[in-house]
NUNU-700182 format. One record per residue (C-alpha): residue number from 1; residue in three letters; z, x, y. Coordinates in steps of 0.001 Angstrom, whole numbers. Layout:
(r NUM ALA (Z X Y))
...
This chain:
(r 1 UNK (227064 55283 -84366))
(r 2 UNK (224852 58013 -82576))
(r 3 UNK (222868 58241 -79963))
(r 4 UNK (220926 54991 -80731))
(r 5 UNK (223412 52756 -79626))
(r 6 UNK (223260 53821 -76175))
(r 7 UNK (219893 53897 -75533))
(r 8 UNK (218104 52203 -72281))
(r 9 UNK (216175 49336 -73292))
(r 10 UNK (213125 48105 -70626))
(r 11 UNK (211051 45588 -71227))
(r 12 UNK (207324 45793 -71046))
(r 13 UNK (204554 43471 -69697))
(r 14 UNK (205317 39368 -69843))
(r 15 UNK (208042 39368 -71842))
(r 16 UNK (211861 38081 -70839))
(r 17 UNK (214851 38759 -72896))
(r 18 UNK (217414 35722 -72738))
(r 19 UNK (220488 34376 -74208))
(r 20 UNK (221003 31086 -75121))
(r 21 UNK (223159 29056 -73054))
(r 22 UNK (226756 27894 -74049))
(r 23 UNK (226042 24505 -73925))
(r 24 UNK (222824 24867 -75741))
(r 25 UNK (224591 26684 -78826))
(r 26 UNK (226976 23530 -79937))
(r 27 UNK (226214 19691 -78822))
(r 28 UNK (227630 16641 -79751))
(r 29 UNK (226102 13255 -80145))
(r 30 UNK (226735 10028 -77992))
(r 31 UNK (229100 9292 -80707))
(r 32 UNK (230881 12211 -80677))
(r 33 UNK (229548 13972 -83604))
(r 34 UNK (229273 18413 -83234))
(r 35 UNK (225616 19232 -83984))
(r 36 UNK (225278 22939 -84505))
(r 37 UNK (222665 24866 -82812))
(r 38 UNK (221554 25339 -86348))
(r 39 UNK (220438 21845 -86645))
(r 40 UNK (216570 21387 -85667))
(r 41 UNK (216027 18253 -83862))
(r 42 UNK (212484 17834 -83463))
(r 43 UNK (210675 19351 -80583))
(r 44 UNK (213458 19949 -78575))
(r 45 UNK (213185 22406 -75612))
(r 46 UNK (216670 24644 -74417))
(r 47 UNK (217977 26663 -71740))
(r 48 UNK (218608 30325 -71732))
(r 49 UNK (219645 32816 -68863))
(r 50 UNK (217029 35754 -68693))
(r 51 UNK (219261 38889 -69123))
(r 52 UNK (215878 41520 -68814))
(r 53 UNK (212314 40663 -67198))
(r 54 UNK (209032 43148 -67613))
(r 55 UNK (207472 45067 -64984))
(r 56 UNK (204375 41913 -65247))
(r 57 UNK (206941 38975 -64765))
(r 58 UNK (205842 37469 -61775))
(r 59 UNK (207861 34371 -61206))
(r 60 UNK (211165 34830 -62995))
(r 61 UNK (214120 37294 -62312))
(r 62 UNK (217306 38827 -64199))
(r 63 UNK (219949 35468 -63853))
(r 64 UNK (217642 32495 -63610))
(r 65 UNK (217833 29704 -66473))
(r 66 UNK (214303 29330 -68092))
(r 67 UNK (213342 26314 -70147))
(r 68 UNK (211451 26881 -73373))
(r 69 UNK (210676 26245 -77096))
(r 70 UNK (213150 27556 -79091))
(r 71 UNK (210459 27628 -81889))
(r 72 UNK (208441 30115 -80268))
(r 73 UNK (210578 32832 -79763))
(r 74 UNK (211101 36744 -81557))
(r 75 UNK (215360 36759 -81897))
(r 76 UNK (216931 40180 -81756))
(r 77 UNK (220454 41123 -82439))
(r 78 UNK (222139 44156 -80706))
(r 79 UNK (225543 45485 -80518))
(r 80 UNK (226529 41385 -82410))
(r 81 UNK (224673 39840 -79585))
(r 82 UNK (221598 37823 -80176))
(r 83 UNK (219151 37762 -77883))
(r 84 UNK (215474 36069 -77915))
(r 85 UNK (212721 37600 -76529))
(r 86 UNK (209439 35628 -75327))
(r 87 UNK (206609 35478 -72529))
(r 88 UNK (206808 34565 -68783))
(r 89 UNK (203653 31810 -70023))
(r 90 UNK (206018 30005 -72549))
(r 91 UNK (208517 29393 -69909))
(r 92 UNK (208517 25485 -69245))
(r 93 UNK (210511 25248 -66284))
(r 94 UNK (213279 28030 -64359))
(r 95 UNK (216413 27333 -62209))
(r 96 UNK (217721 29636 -59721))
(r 97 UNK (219913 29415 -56727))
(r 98 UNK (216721 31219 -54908))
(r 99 UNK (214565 28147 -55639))
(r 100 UNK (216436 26124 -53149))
(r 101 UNK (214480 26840 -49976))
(r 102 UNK (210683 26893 -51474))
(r 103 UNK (210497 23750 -53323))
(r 104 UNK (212376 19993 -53497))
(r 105 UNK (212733 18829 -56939))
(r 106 UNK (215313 18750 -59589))
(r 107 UNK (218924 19914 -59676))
(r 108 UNK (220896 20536 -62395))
């Protein structure tokens, strides 16, 4: 490959790039059954760790875990790595270690 491949990538406004968690990718069922990440189950939201955030990303940072719709996302392969890319508004929820002090709530 040339020069291409080792390119700096930033990302602009809004928009995070994130990976999928592991335990998003495969699940099984209550009764022990593997459901691929392939298989839609309705509305379903999932976790991802943001590997990039834009210059306009206010609230989320390079390592949190973001909770969105997997339906609403741009996926982009490189170097046999997919990633998704999507906007700081379609996050649902985000965990981070850094949360801890500012707000009670949930813990994962």
């Amino acid at each position: 490959m040339g020069r291409a491949d080792r390119m700096p990538v930033r990302m602009l406004n809004d928009r995070l790039l994130v990976t999928l968690d592991a335990a998003e990718e495969e699940r099984r069922s209550s009764g022990g059954i593997l459901i691929p990440a392939t298989a839609q189950i309705g509305r379903r939201l999932a976790w991802a760790e943001v590997r990039a955030a834009g210059p306009n990303v206010r609230s989320i940072q390079e390592g949190d875990h973001v909770l969105f719709n997997p339906e609403e996302v741009h996926e982009v392969e490189v170097r046999a790595e997919t990633f998704m890319i999507l906007r700081e508004r379609d996050v649902h929820a985000v965990a981070a270690e850094r949360l801890e002090e500012a707000h009670p709530g949930l813990y994962l």
